[in-house]
N, C-alpha and C positions, 0 to 999 in steps of 0.2 A: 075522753079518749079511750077507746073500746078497748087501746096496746094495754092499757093500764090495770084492766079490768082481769080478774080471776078466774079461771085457769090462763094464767099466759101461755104464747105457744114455746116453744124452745130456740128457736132462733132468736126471740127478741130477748129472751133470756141471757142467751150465747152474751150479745152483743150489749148486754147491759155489763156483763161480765166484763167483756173488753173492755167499755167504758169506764167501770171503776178500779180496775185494775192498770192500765195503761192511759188513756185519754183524761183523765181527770186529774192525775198525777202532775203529767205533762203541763197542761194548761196551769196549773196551780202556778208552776215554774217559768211556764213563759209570759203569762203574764207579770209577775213577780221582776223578770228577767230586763222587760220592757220598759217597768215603771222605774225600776233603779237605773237603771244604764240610759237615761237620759238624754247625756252628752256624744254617747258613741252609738256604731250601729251594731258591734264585732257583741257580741250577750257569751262569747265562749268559743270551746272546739265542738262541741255536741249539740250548739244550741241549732244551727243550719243542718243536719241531717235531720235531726228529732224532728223540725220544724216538715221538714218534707213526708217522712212517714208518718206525723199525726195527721197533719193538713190528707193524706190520700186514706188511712185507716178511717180518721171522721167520716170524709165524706163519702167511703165505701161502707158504713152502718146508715149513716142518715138517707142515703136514699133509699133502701129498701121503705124505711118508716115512710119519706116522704112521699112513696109511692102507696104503700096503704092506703096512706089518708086520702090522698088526690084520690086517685082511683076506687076506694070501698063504694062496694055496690048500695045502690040506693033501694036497689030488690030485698037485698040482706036483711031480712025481720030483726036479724040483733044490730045493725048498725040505722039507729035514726037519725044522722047527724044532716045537719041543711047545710047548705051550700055556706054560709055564715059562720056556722059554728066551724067546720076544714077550715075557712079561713083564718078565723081567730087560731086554730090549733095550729095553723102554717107561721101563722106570726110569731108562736113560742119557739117553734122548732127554726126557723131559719136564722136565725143568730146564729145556733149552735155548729150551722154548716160554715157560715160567711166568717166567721172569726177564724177558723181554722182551713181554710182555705185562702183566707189573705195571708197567712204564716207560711204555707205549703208556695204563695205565689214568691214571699221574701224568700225562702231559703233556696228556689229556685232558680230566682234571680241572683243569689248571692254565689251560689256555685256557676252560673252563667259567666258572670264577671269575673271571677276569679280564674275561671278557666279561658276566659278572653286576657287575661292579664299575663296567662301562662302562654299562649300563644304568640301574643308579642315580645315576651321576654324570648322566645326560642327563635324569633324572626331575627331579633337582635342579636344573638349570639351566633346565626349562622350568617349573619351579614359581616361579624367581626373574625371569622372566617377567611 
């Protein structure tokens, strides 16, 4: 992976930065969150936001990378990578998108609901009106 290779540039840096700082954090906790709570869907009050701003911060770092790799020119003297070797490097990296954009799709859906929940409660109240 040439991202990994020496001198990095600074964006990738930025955003390893974010990673271990916020996104690494988060995951620890929501999977943690996932595996104990079992029986319910409700993991907290901060668990459905967090879940939406990880789920959109992921996947606003991982495409820039995933767009690297797809995309490195094959002209590029310093990239010799075959068409095989992107793949296998697309097969590390896309977990790291799909895990945190099925959380980004639950928390989305959870505020969906909730907010359909409040809607009928307010139909109800002005029908008893």
């Amino acid at each position: 992976d040439k991202l990994m290779t020496h001198p990095t540039e600074t964006w990738f840096t930025s955003l390893i930065s974010l990673e271990i700082l916020f996104q690494l954090p988060f995951f620890i906790y929501a999977v943690y969150s996932i595996l104990i709570n079992t029986t319910t869907t409700y993991y907290g009050p901060y668990f459905t936001p967090l879940c939406i701003v990880y789920g959109a911060s992921t996947a606003t770092t991982l495409i820039p990378i995933l767009a690297s790799v797809i995309w490195s020119s094959d002209d590029d003297e310093n990239d010799t990578m075959t068409i095989g070797e992107k793949g296998i490097l697309l097969s590390f990296y896309l977990p790291y998108l799909i895990f945190p954009l099925w959380l980004m799709i639950l928390g989305v859906q959870e505020v969906a609901g909730a907010a359909s929940l409040l809607d009928e409660g307010s139909v109800g109240m002005k029908k008893k009106k």
